[in-house]
Each structure stands twice: as structure tokens, then as C-alpha cells.
N, CA, C and O atoms as a printed pandas DataFrame, in Angstrom:
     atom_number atom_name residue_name chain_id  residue_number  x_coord  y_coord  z_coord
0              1         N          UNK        A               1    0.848   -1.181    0.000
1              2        CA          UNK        A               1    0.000    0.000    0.000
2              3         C          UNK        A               1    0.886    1.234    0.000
3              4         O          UNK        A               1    2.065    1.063    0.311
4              5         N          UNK        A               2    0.524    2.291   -0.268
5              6        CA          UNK        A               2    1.403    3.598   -0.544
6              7         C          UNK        A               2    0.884    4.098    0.971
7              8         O          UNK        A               2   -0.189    3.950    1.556
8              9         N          UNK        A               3    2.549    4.973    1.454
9             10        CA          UNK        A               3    2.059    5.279    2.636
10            11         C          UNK        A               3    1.083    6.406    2.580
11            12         O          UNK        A               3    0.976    7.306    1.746
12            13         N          UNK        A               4    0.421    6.162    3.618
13            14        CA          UNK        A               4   -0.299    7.783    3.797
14            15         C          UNK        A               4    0.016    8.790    4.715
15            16         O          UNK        A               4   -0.816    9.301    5.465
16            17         N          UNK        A               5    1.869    9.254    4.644
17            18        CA          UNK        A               5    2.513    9.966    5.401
18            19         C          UNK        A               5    3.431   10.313    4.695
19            20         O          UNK        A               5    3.662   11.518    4.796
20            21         N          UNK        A               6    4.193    9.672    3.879
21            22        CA          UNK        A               6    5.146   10.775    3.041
22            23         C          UNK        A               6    4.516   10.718    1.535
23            24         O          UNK        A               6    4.908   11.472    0.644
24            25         N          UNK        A               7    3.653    9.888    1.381
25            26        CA          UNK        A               7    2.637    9.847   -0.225
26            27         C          UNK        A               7    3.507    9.465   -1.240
27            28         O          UNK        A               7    3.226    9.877   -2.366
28            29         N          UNK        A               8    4.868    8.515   -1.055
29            30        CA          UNK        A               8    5.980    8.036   -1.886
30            31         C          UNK        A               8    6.339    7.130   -1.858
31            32         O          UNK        A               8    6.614    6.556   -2.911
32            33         N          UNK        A               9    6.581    6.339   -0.249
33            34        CA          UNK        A               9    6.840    4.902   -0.044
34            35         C          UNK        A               9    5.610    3.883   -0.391
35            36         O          UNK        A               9    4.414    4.174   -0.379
36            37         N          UNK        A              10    6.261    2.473   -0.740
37            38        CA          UNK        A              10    5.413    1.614   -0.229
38            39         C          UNK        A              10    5.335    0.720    0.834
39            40         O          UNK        A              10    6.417    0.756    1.419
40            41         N          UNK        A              11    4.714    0.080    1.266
41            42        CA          UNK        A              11    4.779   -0.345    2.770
42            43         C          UNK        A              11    5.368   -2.353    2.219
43            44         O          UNK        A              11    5.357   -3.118    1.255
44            45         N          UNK        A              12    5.766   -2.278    3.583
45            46        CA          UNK        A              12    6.524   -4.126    3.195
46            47         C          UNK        A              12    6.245   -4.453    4.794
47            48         O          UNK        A              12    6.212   -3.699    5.767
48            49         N          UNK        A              13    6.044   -5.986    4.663
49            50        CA          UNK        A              13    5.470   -6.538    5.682
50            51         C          UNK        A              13    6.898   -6.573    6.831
51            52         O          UNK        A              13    7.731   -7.463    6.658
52            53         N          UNK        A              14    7.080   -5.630    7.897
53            54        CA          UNK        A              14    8.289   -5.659    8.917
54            55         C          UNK        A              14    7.776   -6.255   10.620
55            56         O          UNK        A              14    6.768   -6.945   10.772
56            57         N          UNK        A              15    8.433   -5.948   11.455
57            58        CA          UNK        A              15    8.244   -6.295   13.029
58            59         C          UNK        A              15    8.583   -5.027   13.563
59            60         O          UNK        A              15    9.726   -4.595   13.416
60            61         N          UNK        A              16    7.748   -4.410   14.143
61            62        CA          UNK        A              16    8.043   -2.965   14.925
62            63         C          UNK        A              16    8.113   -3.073   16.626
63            64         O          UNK        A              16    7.712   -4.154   17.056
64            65         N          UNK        A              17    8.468   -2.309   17.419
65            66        CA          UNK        A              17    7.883   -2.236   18.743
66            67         C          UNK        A              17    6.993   -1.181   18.922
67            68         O          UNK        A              17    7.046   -0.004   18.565
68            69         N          UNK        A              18    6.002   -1.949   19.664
69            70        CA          UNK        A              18    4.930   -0.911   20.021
70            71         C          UNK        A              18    5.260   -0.883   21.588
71            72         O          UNK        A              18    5.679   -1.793   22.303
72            73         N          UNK        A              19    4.881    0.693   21.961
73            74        CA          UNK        A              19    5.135    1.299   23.494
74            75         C          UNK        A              19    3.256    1.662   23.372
75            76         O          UNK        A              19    2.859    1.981   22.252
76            77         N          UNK        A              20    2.449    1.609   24.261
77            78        CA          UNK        A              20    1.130    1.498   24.987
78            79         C          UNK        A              20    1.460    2.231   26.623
79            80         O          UNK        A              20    2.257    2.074   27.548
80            81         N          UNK        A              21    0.582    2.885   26.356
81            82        CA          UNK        A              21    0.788    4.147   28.092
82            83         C          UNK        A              21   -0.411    4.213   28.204
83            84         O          UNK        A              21   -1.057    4.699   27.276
84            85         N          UNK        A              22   -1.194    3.647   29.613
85            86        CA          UNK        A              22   -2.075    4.060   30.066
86            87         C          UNK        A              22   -2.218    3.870   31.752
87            88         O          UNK        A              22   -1.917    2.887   32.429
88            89         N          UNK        A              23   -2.877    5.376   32.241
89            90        CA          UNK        A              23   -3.524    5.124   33.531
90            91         C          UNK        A              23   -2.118    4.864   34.312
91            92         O          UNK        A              23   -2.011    4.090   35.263
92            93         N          UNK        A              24   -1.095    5.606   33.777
93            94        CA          UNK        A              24    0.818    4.949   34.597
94            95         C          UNK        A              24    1.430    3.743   34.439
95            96         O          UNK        A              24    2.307    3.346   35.207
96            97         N          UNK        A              25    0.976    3.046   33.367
97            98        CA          UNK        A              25    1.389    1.709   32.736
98            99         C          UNK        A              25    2.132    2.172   31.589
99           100         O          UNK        A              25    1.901    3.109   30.825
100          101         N          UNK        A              26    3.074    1.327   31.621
101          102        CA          UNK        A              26    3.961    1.358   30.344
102          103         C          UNK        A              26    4.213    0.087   29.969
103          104         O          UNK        A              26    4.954   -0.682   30.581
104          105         N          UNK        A              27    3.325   -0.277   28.497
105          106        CA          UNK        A              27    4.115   -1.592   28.015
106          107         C          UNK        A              27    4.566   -1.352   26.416
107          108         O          UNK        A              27    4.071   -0.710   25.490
108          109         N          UNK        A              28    5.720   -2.168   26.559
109          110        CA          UNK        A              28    6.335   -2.387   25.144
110          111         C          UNK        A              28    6.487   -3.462   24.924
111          112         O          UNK        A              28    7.311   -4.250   25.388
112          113         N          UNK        A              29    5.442   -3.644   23.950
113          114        CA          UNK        A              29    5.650   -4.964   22.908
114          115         C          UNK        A              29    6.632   -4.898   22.144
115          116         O          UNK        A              29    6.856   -3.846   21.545
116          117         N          UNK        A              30    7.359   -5.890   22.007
117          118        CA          UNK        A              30    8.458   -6.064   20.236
118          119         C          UNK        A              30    8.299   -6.898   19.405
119          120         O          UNK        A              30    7.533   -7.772   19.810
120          121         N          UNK        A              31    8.711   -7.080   18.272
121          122        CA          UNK        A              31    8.473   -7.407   17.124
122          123         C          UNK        A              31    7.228   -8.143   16.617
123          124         O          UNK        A              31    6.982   -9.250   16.139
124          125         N          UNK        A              32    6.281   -6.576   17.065
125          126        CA          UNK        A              32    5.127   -7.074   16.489
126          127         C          UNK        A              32    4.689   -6.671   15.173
127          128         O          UNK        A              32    4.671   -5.494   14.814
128          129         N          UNK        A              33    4.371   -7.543   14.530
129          130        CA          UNK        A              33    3.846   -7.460   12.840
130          131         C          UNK        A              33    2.999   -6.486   12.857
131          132         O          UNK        A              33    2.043   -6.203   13.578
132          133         N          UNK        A              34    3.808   -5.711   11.377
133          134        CA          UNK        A              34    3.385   -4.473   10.863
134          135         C          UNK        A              34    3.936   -4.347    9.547
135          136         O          UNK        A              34    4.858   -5.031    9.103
136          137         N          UNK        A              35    2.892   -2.793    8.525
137          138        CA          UNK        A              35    3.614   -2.957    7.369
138          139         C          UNK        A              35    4.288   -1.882    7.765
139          140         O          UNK        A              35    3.821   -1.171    8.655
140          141         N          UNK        A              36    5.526   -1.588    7.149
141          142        CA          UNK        A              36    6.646   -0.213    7.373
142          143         C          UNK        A              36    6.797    0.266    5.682
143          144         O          UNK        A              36    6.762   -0.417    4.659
144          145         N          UNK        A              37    6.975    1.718    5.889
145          146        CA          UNK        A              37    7.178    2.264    5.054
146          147         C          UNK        A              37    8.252    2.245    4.635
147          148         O          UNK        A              37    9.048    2.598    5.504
148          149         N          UNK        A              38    8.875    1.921    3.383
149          150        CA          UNK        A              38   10.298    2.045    2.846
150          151         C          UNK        A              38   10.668    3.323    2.674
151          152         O          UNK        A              38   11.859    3.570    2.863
152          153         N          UNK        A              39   10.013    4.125    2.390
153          154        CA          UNK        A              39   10.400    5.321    2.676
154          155         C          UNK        A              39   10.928    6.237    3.888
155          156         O          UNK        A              39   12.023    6.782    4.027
156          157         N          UNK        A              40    9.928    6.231    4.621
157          158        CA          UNK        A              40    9.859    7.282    5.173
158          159         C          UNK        A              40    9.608    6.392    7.040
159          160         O          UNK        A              40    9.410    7.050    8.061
160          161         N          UNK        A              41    9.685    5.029    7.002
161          162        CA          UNK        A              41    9.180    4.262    8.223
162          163         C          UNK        A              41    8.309    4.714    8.759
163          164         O          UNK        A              41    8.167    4.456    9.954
164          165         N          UNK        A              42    7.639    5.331    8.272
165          166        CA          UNK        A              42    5.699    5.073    9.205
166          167         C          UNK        A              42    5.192    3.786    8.758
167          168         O          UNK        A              42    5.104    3.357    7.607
168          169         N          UNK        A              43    4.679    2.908   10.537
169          170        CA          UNK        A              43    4.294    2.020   10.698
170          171         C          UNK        A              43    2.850    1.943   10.920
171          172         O          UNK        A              43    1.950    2.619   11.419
172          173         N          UNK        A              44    3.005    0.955   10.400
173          174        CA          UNK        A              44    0.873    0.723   10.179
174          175         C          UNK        A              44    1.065   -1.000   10.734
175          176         O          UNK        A              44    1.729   -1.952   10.324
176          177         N          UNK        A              45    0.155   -0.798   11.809
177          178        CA          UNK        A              45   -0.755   -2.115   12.053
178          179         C          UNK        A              45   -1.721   -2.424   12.416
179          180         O          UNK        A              45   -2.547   -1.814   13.096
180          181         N          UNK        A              46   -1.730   -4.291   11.632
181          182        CA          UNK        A              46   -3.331   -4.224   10.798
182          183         C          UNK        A              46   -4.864   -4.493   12.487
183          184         O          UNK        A              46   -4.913   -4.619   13.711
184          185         N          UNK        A              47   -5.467   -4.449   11.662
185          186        CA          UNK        A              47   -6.948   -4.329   13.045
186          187         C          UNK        A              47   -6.736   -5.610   13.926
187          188         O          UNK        A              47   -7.053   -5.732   15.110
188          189         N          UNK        A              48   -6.109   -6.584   13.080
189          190        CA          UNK        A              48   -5.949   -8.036   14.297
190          191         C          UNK        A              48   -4.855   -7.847   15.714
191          192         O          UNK        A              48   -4.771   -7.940   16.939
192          193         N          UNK        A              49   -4.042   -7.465   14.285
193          194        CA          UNK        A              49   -3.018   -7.057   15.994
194          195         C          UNK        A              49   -3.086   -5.849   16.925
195          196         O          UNK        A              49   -2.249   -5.733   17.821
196          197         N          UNK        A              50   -3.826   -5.156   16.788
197          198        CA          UNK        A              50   -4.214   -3.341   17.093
198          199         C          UNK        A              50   -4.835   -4.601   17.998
199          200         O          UNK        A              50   -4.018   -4.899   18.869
200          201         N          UNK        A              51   -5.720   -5.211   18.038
201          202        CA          UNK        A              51   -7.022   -5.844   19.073
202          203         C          UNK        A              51   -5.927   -6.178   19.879
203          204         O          UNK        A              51   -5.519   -5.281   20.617
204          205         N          UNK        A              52   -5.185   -7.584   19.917
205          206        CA          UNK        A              52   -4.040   -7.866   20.218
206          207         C          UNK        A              52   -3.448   -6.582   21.376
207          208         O          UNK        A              52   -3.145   -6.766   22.555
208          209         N          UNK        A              53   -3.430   -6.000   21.031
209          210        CA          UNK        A              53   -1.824   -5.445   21.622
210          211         C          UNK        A              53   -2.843   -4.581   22.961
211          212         O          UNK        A              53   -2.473   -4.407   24.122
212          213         N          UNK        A              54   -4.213   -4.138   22.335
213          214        CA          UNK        A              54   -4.897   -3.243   23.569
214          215         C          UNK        A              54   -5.645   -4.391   24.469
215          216         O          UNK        A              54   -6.178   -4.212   25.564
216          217         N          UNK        A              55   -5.560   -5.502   23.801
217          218        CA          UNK        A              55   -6.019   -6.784   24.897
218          219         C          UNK        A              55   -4.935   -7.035   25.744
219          220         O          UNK        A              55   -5.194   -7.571   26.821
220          221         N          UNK        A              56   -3.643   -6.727   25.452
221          222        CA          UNK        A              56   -2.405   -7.194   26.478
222          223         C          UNK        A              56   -2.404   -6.173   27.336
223          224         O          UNK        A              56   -2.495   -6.386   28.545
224          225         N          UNK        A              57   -2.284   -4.730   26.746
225          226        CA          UNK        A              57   -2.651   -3.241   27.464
226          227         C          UNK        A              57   -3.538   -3.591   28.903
227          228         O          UNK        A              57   -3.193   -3.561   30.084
228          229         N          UNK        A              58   -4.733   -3.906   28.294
229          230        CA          UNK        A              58   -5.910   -3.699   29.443
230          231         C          UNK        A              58   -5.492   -5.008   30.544
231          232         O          UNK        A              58   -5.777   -4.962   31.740
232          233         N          UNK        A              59   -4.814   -6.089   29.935
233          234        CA          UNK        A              59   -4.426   -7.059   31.092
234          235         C          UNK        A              59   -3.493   -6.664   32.456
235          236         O          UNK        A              59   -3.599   -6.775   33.678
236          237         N          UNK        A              60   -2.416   -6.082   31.381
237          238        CA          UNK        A              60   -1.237   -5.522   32.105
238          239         C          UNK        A              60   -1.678   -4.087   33.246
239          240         O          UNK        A              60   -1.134   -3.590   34.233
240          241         N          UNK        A              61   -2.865   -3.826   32.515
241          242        CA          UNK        A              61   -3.273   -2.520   33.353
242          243         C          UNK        A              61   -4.140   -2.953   35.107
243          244         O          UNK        A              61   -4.090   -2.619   36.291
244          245         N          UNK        A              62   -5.005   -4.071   34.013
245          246        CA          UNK        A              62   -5.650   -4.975   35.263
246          247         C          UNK        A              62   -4.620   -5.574   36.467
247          248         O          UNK        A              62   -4.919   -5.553   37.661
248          249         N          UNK        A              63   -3.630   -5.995   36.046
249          250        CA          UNK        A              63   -2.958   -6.653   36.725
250          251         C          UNK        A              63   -2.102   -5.871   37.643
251          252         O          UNK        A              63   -1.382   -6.405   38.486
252          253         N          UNK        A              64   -2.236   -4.027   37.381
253          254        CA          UNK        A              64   -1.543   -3.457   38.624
254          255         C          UNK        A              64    0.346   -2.831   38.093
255          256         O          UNK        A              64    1.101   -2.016   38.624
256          257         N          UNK        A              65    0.481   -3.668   36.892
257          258        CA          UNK        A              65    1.695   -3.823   36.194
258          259         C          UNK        A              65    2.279   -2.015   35.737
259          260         O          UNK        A              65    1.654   -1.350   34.910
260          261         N          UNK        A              66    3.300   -1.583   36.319
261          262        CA          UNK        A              66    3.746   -0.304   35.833
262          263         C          UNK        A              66    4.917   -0.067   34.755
263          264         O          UNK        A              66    5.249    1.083   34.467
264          265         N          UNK        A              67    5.510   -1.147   34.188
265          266        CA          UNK        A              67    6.169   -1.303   32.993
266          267         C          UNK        A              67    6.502   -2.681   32.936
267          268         O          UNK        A              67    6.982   -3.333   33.863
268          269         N          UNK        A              68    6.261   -3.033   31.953
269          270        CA          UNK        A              68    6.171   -4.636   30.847
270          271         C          UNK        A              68    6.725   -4.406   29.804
271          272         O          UNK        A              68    6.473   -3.598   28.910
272          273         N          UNK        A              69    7.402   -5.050   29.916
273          274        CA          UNK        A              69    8.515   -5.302   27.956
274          275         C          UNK        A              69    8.681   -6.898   27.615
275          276         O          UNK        A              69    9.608   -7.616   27.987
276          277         N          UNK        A              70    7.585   -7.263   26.839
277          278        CA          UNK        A              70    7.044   -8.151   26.491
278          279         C          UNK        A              70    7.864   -8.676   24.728
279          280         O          UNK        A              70    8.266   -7.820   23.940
280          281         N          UNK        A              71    7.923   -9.712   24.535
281          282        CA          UNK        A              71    8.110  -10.365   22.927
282          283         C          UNK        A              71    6.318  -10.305   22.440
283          284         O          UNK        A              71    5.378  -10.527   23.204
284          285         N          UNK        A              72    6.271  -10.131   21.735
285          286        CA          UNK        A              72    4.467  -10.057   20.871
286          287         C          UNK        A              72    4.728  -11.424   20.429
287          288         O          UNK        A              72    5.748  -11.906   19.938
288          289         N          UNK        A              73    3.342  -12.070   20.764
289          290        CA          UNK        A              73    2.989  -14.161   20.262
290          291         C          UNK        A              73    1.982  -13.981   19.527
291          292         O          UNK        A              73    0.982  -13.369   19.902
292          293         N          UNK        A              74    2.135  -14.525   18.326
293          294        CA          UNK        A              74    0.818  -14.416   17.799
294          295         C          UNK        A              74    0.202  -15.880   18.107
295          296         O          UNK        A              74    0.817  -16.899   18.424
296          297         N          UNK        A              75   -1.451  -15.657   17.888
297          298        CA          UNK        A              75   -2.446  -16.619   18.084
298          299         C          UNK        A              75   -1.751  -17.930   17.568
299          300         O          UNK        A              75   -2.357  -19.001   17.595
């Protein structure tokens, strides 16, 4: 897909880390699947793992947890 941030790259299937802050929680997931821009690296990820990553969020939040640096598992 062409990014929709520098309007030049195209995106290729990479592993990013995502950082999630809420409520004084800090978690960072890594190498979780995403497409990246060859251009310009703006990262896009898709609606499965977006669910994913705010389902680990709200656990880690439940659980009292004030920073988590996690590997990302997929299903």
C-alpha cells in the first residue's frame, strides 16, 4: 500500500515495537507485525493485531503492572 505519510513509499510486511501508556502503565511490545514504510518508516498495524496489543494493554493494566517489555505471540 502507498504510505499515507510521506505519499511516496510503499509499505513491506516488517516487526516494529509498540510502546502502549495508560492510567501509569507502560508496556512495550516487540516485534510485532506491521507494514513499514520504505520510505519514510511510518508504521501501520493491521486491526488483528491493534485488538491484540490493547487486549495485552488492558491485562497488564488490570494486573496493577507499571512497565512490561514483552516479545508479541501471535495466536
Amino acid at each position: 500500500m502507498k504510505c499515507v505519510i510521506c505519499k511516496q513509499g510503499e509499505t513491506q510486511p516488517g516487526k516494529v515495537t509498540v510502546t502502549l501508556e495508560r492510567n501509569g502503565m507502560t508496556l512495550v511490545i516487540k516485534h510485532a507485525p506491521a507494514s513499514v514504510c520504505a520510505n519514510c518508516g511510518e508504521e501501520y498495524v493491521d486491526e488483528e493485531t491493534s485488538a491484540r496489543l490493547l487486549a495485552s494493554a488492558e491485562a497488564a493494566t488490570g494486573a496493577g503492572v507499571q512497565v512490561h517489555i514483552r516479545e508479541y505471540v501471535a495466536a
